[in-house]
MDAnalysis code that builds the backbone (N, CA, C; Angstrom):
import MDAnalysis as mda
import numpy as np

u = mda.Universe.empty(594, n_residues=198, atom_resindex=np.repeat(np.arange(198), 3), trajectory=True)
u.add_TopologyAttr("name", ["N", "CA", "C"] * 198)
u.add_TopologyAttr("resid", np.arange(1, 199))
u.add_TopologyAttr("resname", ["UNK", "UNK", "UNK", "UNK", "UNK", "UNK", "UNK", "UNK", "UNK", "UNK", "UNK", "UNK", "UNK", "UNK", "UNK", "UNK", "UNK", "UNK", "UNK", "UNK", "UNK", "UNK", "UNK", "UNK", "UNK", "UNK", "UNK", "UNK", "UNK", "UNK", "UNK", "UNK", "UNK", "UNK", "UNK", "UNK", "UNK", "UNK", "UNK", "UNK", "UNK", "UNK", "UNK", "UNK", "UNK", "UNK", "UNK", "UNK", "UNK", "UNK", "UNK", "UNK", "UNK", "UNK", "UNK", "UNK", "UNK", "UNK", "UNK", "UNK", "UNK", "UNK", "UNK", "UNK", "UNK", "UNK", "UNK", "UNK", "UNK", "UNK", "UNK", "UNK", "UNK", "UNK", "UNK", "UNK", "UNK", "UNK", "UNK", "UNK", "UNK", "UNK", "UNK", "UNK", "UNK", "UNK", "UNK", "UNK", "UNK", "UNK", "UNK", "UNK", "UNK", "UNK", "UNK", "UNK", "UNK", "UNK", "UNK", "UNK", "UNK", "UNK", "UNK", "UNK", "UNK", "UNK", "UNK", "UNK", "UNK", "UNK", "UNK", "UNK", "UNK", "UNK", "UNK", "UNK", "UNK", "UNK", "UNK", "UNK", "UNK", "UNK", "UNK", "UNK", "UNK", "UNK", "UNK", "UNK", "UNK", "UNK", "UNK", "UNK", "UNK", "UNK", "UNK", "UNK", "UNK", "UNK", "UNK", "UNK", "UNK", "UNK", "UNK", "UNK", "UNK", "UNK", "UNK", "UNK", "UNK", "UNK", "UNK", "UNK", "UNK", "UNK", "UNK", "UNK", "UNK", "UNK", "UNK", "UNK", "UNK", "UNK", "UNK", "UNK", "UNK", "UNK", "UNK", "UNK", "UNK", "UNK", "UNK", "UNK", "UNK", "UNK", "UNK", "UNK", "UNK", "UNK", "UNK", "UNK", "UNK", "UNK", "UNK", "UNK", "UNK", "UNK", "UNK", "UNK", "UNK", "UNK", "UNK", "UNK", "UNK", "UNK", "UNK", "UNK", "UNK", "UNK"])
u.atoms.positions = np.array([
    [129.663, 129.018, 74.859],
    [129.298, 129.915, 75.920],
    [130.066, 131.210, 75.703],
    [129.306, 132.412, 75.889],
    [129.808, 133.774, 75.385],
    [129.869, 134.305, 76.793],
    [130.969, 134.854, 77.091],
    [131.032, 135.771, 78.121],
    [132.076, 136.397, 78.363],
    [132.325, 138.032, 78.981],
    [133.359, 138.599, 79.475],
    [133.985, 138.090, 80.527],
    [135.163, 137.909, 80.680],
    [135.502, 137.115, 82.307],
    [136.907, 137.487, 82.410],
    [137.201, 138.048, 83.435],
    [138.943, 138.048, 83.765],
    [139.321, 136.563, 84.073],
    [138.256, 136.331, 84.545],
    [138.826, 134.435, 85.471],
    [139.032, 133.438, 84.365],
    [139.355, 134.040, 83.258],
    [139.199, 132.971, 82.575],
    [140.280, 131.451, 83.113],
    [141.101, 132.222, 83.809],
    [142.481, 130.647, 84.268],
    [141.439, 130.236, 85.455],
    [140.372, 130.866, 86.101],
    [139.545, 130.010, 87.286],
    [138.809, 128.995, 86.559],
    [138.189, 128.838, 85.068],
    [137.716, 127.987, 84.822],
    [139.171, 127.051, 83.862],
    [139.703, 127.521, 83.807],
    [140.548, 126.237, 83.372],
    [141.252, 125.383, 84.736],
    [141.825, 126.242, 85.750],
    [141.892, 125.602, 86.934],
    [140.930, 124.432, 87.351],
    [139.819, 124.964, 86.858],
    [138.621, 124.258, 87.697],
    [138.373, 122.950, 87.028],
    [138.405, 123.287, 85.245],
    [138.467, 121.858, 84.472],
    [139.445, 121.273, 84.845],
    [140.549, 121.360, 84.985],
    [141.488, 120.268, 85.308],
    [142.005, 119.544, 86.603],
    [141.033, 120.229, 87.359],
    [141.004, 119.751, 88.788],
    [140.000, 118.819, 88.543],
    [138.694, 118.846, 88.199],
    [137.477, 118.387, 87.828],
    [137.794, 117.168, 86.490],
    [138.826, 117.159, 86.081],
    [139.339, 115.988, 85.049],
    [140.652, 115.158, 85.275],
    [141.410, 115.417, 86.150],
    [142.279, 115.349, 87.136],
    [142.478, 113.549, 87.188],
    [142.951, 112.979, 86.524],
    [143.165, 111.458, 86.402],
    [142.559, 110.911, 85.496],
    [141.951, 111.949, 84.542],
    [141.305, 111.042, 83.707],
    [141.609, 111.660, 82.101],
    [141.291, 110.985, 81.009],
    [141.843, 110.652, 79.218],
    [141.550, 112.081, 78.968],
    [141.259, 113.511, 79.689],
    [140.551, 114.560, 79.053],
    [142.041, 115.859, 79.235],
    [141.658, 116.640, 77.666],
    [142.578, 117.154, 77.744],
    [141.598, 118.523, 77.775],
    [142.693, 119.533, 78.612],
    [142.017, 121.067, 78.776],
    [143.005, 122.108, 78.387],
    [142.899, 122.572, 77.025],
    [143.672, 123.805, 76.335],
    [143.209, 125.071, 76.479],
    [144.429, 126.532, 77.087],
    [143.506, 127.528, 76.592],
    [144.528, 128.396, 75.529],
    [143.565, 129.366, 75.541],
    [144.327, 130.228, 74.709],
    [143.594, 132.034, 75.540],
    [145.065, 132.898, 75.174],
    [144.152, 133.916, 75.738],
    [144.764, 135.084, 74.641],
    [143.810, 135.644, 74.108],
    [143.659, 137.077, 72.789],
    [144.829, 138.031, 73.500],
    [144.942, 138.810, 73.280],
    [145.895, 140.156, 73.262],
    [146.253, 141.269, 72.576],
    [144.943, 142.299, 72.893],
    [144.930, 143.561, 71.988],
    [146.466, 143.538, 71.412],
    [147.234, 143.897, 72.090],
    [148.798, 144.241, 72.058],
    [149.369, 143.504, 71.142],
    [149.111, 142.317, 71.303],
    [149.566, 141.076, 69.960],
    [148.834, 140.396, 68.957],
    [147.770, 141.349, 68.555],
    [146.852, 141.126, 67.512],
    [147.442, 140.537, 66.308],
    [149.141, 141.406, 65.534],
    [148.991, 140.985, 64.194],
    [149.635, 139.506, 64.859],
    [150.640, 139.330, 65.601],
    [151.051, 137.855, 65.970],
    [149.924, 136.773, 66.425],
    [148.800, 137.379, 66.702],
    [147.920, 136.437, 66.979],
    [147.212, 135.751, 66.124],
    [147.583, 135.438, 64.841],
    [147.170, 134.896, 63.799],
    [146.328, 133.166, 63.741],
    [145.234, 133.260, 62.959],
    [144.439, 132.035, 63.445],
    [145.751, 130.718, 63.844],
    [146.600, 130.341, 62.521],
    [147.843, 129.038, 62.567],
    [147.937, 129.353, 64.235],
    [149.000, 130.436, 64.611],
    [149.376, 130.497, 65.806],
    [148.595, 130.161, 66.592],
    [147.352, 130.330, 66.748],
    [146.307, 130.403, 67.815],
    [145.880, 128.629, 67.969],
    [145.488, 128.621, 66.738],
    [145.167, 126.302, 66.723],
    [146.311, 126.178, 66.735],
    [147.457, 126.361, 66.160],
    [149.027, 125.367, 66.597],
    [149.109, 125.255, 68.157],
    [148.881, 126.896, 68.727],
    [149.134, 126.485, 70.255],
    [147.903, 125.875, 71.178],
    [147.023, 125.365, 70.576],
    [146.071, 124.667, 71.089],
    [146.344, 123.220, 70.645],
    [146.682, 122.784, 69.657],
    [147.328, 121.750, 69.171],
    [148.691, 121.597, 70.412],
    [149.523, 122.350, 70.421],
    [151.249, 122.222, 71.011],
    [150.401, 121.395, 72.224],
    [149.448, 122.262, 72.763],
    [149.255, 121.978, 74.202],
    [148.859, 120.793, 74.482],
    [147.747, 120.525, 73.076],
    [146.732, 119.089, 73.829],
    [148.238, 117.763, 73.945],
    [149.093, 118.041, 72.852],
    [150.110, 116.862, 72.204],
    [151.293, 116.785, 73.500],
    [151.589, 118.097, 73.853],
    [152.738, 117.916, 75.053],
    [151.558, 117.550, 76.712],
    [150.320, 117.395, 76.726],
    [149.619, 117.227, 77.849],
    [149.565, 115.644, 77.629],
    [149.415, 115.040, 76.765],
    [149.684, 113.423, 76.679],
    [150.692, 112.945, 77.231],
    [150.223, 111.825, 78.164],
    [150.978, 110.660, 78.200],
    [152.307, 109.940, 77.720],
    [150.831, 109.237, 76.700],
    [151.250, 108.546, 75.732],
    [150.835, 108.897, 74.476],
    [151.384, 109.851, 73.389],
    [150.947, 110.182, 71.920],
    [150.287, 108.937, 71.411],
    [149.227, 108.565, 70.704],
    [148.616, 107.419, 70.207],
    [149.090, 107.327, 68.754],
    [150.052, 106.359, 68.269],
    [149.966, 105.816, 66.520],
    [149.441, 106.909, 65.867],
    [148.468, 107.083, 65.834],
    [147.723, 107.860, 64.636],
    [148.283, 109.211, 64.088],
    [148.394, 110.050, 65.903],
    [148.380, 111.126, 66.036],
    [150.152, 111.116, 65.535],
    [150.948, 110.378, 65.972],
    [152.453, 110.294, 66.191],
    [152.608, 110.673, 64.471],
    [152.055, 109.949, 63.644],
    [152.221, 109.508, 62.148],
    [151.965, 110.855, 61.674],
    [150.985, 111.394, 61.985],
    [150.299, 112.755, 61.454],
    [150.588, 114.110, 61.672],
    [151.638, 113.899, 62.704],
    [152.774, 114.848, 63.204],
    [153.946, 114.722, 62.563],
    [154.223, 113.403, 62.266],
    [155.503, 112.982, 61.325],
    [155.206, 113.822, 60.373],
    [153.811, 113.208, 59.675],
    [153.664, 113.759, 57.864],
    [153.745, 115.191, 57.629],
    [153.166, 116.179, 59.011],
    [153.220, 117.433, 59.155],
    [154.229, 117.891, 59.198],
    [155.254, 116.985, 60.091],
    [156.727, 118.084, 59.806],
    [157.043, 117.785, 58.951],
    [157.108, 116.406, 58.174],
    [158.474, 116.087, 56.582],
    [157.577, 117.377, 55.845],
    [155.802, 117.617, 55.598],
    [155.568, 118.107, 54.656],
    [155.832, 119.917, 54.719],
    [156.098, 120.319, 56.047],
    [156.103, 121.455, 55.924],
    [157.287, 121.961, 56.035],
    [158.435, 121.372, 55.598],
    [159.996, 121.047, 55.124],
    [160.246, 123.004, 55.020],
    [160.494, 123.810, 55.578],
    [161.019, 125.335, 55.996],
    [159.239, 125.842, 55.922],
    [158.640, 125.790, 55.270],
    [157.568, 126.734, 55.601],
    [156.424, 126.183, 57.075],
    [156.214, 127.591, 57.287],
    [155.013, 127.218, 58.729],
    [153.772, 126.161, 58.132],
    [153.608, 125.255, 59.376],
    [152.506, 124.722, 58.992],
    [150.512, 125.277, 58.653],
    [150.215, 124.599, 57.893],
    [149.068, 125.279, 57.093],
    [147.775, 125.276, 58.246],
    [146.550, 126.156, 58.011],
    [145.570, 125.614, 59.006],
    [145.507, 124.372, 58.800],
    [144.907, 123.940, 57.373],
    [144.280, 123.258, 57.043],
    [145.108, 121.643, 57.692],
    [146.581, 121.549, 58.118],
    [147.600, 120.904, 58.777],
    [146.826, 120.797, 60.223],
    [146.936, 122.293, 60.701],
    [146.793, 122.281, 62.077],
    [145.378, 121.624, 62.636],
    [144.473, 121.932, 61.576],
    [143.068, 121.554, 62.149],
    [143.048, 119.958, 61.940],
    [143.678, 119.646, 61.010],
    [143.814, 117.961, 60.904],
    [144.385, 117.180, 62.404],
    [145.029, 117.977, 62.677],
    [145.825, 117.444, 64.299],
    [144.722, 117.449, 65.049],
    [143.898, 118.652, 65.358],
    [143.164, 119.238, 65.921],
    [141.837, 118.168, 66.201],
    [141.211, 117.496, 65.015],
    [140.178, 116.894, 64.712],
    [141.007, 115.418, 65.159],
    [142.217, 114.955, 64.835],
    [142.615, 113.530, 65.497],
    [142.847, 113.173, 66.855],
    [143.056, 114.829, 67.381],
    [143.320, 114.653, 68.970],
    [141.808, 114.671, 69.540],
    [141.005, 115.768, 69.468],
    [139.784, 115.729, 69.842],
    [138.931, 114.668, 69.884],
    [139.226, 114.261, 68.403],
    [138.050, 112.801, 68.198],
    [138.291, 111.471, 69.176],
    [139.480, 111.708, 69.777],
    [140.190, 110.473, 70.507],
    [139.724, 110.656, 71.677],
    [139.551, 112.055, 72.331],
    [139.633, 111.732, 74.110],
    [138.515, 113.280, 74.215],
    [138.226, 113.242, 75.181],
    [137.268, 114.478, 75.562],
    [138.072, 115.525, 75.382],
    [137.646, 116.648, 75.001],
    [138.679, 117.739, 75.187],
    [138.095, 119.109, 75.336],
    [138.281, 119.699, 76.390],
    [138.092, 121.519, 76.377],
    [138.901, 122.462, 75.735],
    [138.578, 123.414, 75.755],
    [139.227, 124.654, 75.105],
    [138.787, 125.938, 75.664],
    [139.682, 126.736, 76.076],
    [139.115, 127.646, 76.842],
    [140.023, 129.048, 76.165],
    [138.818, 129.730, 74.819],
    [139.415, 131.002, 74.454],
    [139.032, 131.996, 75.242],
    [140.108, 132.970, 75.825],
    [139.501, 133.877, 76.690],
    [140.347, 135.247, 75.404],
    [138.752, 136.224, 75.498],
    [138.841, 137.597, 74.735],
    [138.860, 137.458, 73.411],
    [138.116, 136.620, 72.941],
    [138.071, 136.330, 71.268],
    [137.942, 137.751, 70.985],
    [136.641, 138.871, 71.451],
    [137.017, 140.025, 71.008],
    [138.428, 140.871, 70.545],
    [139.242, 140.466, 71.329],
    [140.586, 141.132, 71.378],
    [141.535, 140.477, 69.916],
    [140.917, 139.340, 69.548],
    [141.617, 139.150, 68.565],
    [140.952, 139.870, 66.637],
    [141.918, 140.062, 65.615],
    [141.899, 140.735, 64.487],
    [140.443, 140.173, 63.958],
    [139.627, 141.032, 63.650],
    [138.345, 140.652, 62.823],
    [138.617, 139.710, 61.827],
    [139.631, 140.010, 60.691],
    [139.870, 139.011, 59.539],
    [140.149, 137.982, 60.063],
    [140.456, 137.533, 61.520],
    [141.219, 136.002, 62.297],
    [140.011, 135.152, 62.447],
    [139.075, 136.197, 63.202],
    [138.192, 136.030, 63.796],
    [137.127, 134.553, 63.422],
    [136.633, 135.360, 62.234],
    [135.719, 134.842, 61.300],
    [136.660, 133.019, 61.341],
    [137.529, 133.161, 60.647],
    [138.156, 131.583, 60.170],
    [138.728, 131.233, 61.349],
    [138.754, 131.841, 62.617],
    [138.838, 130.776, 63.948],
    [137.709, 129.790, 64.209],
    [136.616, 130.869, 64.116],
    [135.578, 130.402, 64.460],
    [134.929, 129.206, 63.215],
    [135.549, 129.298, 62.057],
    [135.086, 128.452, 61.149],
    [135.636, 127.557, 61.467],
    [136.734, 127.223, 61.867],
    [137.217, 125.948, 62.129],
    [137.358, 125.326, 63.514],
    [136.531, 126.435, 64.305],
    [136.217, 125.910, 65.636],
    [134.868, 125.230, 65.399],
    [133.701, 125.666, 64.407],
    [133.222, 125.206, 64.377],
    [133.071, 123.552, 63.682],
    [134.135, 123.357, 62.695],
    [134.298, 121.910, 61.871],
    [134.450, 121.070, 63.219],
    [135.752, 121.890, 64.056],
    [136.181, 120.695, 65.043],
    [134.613, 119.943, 66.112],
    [134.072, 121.043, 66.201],
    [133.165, 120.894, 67.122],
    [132.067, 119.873, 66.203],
    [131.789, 119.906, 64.929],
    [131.462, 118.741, 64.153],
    [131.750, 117.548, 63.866],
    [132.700, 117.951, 64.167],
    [133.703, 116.023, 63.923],
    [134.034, 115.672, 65.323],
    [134.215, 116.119, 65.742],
    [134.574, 116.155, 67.288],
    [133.457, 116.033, 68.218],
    [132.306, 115.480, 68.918],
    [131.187, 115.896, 70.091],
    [131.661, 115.648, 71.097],
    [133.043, 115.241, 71.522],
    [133.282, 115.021, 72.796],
    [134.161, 116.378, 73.178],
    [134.061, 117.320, 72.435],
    [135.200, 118.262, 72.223],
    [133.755, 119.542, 73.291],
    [134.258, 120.412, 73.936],
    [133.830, 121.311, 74.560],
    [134.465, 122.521, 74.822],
    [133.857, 123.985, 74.474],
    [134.800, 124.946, 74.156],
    [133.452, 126.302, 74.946],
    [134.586, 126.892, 75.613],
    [133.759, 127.931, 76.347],
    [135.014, 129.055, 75.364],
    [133.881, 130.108, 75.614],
    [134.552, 131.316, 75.030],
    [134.404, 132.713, 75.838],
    [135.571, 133.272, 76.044],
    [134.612, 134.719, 76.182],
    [135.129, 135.867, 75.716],
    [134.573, 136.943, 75.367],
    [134.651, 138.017, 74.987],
    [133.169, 138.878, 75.093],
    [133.434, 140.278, 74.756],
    [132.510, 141.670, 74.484],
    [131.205, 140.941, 73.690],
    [130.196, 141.766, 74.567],
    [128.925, 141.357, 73.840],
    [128.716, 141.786, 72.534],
    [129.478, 142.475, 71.360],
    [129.717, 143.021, 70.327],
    [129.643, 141.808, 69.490],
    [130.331, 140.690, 69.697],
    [131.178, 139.705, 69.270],
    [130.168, 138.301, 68.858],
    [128.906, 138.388, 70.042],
    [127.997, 137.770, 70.057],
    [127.145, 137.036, 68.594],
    [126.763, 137.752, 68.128],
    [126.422, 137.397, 66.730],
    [126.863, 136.524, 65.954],
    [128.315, 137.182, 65.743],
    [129.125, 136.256, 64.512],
    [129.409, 134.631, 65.817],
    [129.518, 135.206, 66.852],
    [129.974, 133.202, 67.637],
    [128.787, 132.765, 67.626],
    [127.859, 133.020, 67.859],
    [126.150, 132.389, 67.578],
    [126.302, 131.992, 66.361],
    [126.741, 132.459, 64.939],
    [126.014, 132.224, 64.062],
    [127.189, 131.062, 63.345],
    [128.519, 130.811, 64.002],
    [129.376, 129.670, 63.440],
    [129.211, 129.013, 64.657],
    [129.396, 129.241, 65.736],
    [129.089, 127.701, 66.692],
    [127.977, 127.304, 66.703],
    [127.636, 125.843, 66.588],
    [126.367, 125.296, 67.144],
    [126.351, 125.261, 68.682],
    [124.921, 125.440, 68.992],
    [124.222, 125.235, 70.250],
    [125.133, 126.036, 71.495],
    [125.517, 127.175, 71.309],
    [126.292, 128.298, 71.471],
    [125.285, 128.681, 73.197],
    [125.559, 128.754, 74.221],
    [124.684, 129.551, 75.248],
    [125.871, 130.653, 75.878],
    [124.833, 131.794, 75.627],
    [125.601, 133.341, 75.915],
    [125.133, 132.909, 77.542],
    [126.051, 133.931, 78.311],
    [125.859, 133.932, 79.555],
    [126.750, 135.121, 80.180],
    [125.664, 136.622, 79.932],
    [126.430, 137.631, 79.986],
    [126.748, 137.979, 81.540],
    [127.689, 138.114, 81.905],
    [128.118, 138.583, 82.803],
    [128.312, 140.068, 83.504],
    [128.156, 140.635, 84.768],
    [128.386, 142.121, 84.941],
    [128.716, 142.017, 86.326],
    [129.867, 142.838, 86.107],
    [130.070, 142.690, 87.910],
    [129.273, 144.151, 88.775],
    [129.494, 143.045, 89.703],
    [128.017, 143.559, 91.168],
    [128.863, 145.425, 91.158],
    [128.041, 146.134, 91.311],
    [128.345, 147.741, 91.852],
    [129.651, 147.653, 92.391],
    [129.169, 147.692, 93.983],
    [130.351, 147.339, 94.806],
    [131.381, 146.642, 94.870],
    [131.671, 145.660, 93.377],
    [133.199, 144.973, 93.488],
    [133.887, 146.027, 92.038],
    [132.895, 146.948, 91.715],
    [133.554, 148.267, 91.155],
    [133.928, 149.539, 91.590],
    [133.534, 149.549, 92.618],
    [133.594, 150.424, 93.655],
    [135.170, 149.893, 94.311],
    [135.121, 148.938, 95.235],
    [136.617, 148.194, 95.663],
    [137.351, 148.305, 95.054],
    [137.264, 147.473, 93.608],
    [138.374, 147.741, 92.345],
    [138.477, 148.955, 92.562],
    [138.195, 150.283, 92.209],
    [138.466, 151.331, 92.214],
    [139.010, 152.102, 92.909],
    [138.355, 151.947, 94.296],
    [139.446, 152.302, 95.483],
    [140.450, 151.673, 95.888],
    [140.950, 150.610, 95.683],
    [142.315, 150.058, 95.661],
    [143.049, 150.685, 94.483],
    [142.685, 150.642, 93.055],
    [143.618, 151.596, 92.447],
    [143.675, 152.744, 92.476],
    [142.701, 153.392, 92.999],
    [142.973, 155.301, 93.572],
    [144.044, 154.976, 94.542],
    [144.056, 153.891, 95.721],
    [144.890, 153.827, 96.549],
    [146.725, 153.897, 96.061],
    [146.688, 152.866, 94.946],
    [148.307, 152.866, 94.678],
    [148.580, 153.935, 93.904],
    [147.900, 155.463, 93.578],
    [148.244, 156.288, 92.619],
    [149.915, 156.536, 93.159],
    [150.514, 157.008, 92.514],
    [152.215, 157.464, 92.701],
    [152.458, 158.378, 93.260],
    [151.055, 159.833, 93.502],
    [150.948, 160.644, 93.427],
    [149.722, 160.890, 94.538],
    [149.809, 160.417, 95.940],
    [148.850, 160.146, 96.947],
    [148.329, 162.100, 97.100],
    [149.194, 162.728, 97.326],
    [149.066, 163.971, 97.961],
    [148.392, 165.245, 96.918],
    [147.680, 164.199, 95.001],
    [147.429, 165.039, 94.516],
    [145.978, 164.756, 94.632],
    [145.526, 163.909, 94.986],
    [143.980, 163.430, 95.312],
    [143.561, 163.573, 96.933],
    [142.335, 164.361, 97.111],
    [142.099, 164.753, 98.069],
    [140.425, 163.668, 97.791],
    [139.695, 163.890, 98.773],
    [138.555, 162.792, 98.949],
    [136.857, 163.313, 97.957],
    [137.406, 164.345, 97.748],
    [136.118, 164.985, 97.407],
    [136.511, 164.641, 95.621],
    [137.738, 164.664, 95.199],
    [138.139, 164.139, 93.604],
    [137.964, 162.539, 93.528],
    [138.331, 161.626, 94.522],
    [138.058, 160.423, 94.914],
    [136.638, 160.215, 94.588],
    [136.093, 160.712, 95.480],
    [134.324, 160.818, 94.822],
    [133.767, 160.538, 93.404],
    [134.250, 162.295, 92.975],
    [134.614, 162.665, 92.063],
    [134.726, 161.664, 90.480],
    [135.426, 160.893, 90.628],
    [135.891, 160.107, 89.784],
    [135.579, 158.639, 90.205],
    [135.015, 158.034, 91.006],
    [134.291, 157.059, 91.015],
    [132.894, 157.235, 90.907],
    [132.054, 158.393, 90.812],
    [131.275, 159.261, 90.566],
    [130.866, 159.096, 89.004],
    [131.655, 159.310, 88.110],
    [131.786, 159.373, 86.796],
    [131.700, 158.132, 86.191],
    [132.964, 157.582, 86.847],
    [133.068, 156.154, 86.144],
    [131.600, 155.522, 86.391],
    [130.998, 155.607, 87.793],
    [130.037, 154.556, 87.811],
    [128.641, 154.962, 87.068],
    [128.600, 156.399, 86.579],
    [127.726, 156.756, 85.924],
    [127.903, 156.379, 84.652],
    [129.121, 156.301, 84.127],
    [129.533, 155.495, 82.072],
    [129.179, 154.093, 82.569],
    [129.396, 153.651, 83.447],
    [129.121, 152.194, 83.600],
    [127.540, 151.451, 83.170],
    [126.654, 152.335, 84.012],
    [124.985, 151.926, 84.348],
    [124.650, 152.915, 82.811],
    [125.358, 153.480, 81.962],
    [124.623, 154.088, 80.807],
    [125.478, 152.828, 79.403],
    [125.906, 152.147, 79.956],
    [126.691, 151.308, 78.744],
    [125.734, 149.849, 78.816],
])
């Protein structure tokens, strides 16, 4: 599922209220223009990995062993994707699991591509595995064309909750006494005209 969303923590809230006693694990992850080069694919599945492994219970045999072999083998260097997605595919295949990337746009094009390649393996070996995404309709294409059975579901918010947004932040300017009502206008005026031409 493709979409822009600030809420992205309302739908993880919502999965884990909605899974709430039961074997299913719900990971997210969220992009960050600002921390693009640190946002590197390893980092991004390790901390989807960290999460599903510290949200267990009880670690199962398999997984315990395969965490062992991962740390003796990656003895000072970071662990490999090809490591991380192995975790990735033993945890998934075991119990239902979500994933909730919010702003894939925001992350490095070169990441991009081999996130999504190995979001897509997991989602192959894995069918109990379920992964919403969102980001810029730009982005659309390349997640259509590595996820299977992918449903976009573009989003736009209503006029008037751009309008509100807007006048609440005209409200906290620092600088109340340099905006008079007719610049207020003015500039929600503008904005909402780039808006309905984008």
């Amino acid at each position: 599922m493709l979409i822009r969303c600030d809420g992205s923590s309302l739908v993880v809230d919502w999965l884990r209220n909605q899974t709430r006693g039961q074997e299913t694990v719900v990971t997210c992850f969220y992009f960050d223009f600002a921390a693009r080069k640190e946002q590197s694919v390893t980092s991004m599945l390790g901390s989807l990995a960290k999460q599903m492994v510290s949200g267990m219970e009880r670690i199962p045999e398999e997984i315990s062993r395969a965490l062992q072999e991962q740390k003796e083998a990656v003895s000072g260097r970071k662990p490999q994707l090809d490591d991380i997605v192995k975790v990735l595919l033993l945890i998934t295949s075991s119990q239902p699991t979500f994933m909730v990337i919010d702003a894939l746009d925001e992350c490095a094009a070169v990441y991009r591509a081999r996130i999504l390649y190995s979001l897509e393996e997991i989602l192959e070996k894995s069918p109990g595995t379920r992964i919403f995404v969102t980001g810029r309709p730009y982005i659309r294409a390349e997640v259509e064309k590595r996820l299977p059975l992918v449903q976009s579901i573009p989003v736009n918010p209503a006029r008037d909750d751009i309008v509100r947004f807007l006048r609440v932040r005209l409200s906290e300017d620092k600088t109340p006494d340099a905006m008079d009502s007719s610049l207020e206008a003015e500039i929600l005026e503008k904005i909402l005209e780039n808006i309905s031409e984008s």
